[in-house]
C-alpha positions in Angstrom: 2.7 -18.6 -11.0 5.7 -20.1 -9.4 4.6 -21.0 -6.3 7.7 -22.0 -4.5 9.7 -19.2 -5.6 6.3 -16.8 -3.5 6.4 -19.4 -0.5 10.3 -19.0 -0.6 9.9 -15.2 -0.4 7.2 -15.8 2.5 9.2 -17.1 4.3 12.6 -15.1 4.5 10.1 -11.9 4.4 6.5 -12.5 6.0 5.5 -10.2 8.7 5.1 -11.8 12.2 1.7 -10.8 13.4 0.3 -12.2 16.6 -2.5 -14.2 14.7 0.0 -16.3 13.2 2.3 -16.6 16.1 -0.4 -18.0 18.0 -2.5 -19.6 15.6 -6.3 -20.4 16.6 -9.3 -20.9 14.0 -11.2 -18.1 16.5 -8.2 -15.9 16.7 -8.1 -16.4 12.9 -11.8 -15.0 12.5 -11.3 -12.3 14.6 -8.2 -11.0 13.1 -9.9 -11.2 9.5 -12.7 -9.3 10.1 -10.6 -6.8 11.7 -8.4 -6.3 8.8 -11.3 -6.2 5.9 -10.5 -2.8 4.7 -8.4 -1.5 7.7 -4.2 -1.5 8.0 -2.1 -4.4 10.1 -0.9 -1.5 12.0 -4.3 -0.7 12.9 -5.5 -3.9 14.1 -2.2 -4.6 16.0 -4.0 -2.4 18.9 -7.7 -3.8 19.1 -6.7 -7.4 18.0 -4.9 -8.5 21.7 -7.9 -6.1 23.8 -11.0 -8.2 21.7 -9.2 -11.5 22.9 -8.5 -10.3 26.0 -12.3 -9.6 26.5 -13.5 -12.0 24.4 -11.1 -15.0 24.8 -13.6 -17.7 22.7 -16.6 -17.8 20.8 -18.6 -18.1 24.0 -18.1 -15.3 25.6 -18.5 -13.4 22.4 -22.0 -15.0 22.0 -22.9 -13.9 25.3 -21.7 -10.2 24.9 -24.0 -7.2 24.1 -24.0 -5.3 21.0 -22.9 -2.1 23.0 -20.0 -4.1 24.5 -18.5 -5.4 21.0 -19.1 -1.7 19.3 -16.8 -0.1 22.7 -13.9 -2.6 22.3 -14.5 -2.0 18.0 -14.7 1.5 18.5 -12.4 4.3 16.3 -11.7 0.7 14.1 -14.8 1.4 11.0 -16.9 -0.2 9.3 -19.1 -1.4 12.6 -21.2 -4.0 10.8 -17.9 -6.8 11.1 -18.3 -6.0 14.9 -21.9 -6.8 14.8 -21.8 -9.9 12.5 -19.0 -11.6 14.8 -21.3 -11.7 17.6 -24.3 -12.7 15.4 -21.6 -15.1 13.7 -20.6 -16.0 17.3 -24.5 -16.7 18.5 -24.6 -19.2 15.1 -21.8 -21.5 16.0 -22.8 -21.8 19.4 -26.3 -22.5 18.3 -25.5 -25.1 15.3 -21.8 -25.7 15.8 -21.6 -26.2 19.9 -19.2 -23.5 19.9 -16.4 -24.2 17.6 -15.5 -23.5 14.1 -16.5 -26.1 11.5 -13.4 -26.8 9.5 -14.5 -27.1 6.5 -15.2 -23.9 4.0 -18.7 -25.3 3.1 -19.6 -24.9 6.5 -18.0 -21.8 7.2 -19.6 -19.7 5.0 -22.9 -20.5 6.7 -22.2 -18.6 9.5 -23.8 -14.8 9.2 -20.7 -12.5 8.3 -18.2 -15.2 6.6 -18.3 -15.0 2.7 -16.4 -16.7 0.3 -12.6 -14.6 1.2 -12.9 -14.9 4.8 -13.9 -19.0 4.3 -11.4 -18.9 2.6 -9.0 -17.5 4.9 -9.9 -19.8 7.8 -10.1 -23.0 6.6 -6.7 -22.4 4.7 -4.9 -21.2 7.7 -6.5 -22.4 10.7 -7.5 -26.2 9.2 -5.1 -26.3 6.2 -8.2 -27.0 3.9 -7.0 -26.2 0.4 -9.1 -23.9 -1.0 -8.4 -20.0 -2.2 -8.8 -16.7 -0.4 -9.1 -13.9 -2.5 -9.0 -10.7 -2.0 -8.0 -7.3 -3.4 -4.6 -8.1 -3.0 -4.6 -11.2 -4.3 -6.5 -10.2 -7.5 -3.8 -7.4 -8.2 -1.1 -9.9 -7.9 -2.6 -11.9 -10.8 -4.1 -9.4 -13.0 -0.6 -8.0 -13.2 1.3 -11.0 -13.8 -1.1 -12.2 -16.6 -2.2 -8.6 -17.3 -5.3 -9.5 -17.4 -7.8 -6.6 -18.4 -10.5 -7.1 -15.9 -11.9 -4.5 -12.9 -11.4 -6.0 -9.4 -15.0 -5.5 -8.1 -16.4 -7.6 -11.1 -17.5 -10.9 -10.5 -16.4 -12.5 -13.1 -12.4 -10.8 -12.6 -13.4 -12.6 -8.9 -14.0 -16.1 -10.8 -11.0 -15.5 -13.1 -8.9 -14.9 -10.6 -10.2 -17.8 -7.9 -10.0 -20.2 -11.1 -6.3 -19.4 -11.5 -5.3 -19.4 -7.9 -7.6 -22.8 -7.1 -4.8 -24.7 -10.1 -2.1 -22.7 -8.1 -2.9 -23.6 -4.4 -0.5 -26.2 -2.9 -2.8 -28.6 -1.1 0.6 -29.1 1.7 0.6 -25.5 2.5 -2.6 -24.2 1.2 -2.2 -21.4 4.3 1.1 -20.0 3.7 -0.1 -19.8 0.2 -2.8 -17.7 0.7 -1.3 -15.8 3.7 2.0 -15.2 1.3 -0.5 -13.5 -1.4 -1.6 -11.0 1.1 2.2 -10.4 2.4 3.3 -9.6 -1.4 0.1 -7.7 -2.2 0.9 -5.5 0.7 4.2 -5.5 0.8 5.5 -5.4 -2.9 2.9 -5.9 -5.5 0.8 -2.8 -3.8 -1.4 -0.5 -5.6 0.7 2.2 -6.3 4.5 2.1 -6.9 4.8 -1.6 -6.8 8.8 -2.4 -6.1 9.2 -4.2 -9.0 12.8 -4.4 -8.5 12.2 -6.5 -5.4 9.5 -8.8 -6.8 10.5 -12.4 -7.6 8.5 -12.8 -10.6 9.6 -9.2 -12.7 11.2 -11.0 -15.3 7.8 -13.2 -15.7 5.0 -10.3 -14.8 3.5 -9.4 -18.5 2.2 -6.0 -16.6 5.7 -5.5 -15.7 7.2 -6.7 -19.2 4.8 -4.1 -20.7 5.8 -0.8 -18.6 2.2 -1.0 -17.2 1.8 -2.1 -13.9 -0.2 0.7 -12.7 -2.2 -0.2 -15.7 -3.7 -3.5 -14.2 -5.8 -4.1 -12.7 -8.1 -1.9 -14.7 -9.7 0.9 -12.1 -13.3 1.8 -12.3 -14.8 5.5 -13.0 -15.0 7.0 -9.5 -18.2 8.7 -9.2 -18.1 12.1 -7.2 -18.7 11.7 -3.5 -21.9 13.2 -2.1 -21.1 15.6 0.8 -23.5 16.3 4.0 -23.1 19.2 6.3 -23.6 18.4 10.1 -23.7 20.6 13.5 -23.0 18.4 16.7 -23.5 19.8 19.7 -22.1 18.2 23.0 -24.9 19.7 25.4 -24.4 19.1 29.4 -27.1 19.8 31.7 -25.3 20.3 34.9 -22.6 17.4 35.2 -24.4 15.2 32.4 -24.1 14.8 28.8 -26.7 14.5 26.0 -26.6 11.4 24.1 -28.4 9.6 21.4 -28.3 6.5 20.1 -28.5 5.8 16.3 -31.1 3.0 15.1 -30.2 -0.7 14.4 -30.2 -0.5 11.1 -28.3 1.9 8.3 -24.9 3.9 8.9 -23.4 3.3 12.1 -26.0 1.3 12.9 -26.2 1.1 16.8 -23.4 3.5 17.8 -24.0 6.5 20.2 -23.6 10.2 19.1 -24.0 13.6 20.1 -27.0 15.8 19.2 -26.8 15.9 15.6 -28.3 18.6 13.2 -28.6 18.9 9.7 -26.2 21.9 8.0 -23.3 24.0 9.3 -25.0 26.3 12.0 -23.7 29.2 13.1 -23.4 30.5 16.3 -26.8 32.4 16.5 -28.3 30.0 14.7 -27.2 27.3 17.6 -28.7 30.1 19.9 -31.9 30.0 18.1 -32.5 26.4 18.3 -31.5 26.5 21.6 -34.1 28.5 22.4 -37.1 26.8 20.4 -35.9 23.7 21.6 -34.7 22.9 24.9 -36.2 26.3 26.6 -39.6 26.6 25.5 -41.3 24.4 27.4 -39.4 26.0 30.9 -43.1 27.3 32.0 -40.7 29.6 33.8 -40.4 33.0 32.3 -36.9 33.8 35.1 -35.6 30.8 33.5 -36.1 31.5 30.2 -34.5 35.0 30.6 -31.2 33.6 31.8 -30.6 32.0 28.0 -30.3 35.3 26.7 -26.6 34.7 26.4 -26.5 30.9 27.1 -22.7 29.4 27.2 -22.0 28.0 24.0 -18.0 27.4 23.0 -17.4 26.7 19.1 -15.3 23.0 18.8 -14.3 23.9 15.4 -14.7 22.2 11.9 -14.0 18.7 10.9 -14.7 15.9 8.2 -14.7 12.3 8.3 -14.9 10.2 4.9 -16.6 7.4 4.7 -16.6 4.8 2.0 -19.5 6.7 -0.2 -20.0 9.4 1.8 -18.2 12.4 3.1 -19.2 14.8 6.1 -18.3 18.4 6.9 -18.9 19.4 10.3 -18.8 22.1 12.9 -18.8 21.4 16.6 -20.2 23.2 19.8 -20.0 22.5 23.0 -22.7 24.0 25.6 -22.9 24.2 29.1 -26.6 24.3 30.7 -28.1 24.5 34.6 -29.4 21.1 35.8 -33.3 22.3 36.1 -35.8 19.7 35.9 -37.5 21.5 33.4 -34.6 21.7 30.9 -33.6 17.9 31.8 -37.2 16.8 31.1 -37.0 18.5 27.5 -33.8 17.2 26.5 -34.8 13.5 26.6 -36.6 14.2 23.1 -33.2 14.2 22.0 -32.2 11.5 23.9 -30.8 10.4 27.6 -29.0 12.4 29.5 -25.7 10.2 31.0 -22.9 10.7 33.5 -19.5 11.0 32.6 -18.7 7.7 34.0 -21.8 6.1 31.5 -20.3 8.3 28.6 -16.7 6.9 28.6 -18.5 3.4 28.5 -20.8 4.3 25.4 -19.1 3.0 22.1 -19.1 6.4 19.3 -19.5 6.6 15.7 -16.0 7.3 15.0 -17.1 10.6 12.9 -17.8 12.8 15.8 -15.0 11.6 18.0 -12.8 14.6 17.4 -16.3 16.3 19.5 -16.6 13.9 22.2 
């Protein structure tokens, strides 16, 4: 690769992005994890309200989980929120609160592998060292069309090898932070601008017609689909919530009542009935959820990154009777409204909160 012709195009096109206009090794951290598998545009928003919160690695180490999964919430992929604190609780614990500035060191810490190392002690300590990511493999199995599939490890060691020789030990973080640009900007997945890119005339992928070609893409496998009901049930002024366990999808993260299949509305009735209402021991009671209130929310989905969901959506509205509030807490705690815009939401159900 020529690497001054990429740092020359860094710098008459990079994108200023407040982690590089203000550059920290914490801000650095925080900005990576954010952007693992989520757009600039994205991060833009939650990026200056984490710092805001959490301005250093102290105060993140002395947060609680459900504090870092509000400010994270609606961003994806909550496990990054949860291994920054535990990252956090490390460096406090073995590093007296500051980043070690070496990769070695880095990748200790729970949450940092190899790319986001990488990342850090390139840009934040200048270390010399690669940071590779999707992007970054694109770029080079294109311009040496190599015929390897990204998620491989050995494509990884291919492609660290050749940008390890390439890395220019005085500006190691441009470098790296220049691979991301191009990837994102003009090497991208689809419809690369080839006319714009620097290296066309050199790009085998591109001297072959095939740049969509490379790298080569794995066999999707079909994605399994699960069928959900949530229900957003208030007894008197307060809302039903439950919180998911600590370990598996959205791990930790509040959500509504949450049944299996696409329920219809008599069907919500039913369960209505054999759950929340027959333990009343009042018969008057009982009789006045003949016709209980129920709206219909509608229909939604949400994708994840193996998994897609289909749901429907009801809201219901129910009397504030000890009886009913007693037999609702086997489906969790019932909250005030005030407690339920604090609670941080699996971002799947958000279209029902």
């Amino acid at each position: 690769m020529d690497v001054e012709s990429l740092l020359s195009w860094y710098r008459n096109n990079h994108r200023c992005l407040p982690w590089r206009t203000d550059r920290t090794p914490y801000g650095t951290w925080i900005s990576e994890a954010m952007l693992q598998q989520t757009r600039v545009t994205t991060v833009l928003d939650y990026y200056p309200r984490f710092l805001e919160h959490f301005p250093d690695i102290r105060s993140l180490a002395a947060s609680s989980e459900d504090e870092v999964l509000k400010l994270w919430e609606g961003l994806g992929y909550y496990s990054r929120a949860r291994n920054l604190m535990r990252g956090a609780r490390y460096v406090c614990e073995h590093f007296d609160g500051e980043l070690p500035e070496s990769s070695d060191l880095l990748i200790r810490i729970p949450g940092i592998g190899p790319y986001m190392a990488g990342a850090i002690a390139s840009q934040a300590f200048q270390e010399p060292v690669p940071a590779v990511d999707g992007n970054c493999i694109r770029i080079y199995c294109r311009l040496y069309a190599l015929p390897m599939i990204p998620s491989e490890r050995t494509t990884y060691n291919e492609v660290y090898s050749r940008v390890a020789k390439d890395i220019p030990p005085e500006e190691p973080g441009d470098f790296n932070e220049a691979l991301m640009d191009f990837g994102s900007l003009i090497c991208t997945p689809k419809s690369p601008r080839c006319t714009a890119c620097p290296f066309a005339t050199e790009c085998s992928a591109n001297l072959l017609g095939k740049q969509e070609d490379f790298p080569l893409k794995k066999t999707k496998k079909e994605t399994p689909v699960e069928e959900h009901t949530i229900l957003r049930i208030f007894v008197g002024k307060k809302i039903l919530v439950h919180k998911r366990p600590s370990s598996g999808l959205l791990a930790g993260l509040f959500e509504l009542v949450d049944l299996p299949g696409n329920m219809e509305y008599h069907e919500v009735k039913k369960w209505l009935k054999d759950n929340l209402l027959e333990f009343c021991g009042d018969s008057s009671l009982a009789a006045s959820f003949i016709e209980p209130d129920i709206r219909v929310l509608g229909t939604g989905k949400h994708i994840f990154s193996h998994l897609r969901w289909n749901m429907i959506g009801y809201e219901i509205h129910l009397p504030d009777q000890e009886p009913i509030k007693g037999n609702a807490k086997k489906f969790g705690e019932l909250v005030s409204a005030k407690k339920y815009g604090s609670l941080a939401f699996a971002s799947a159900i958000r279209m029902y909160r």
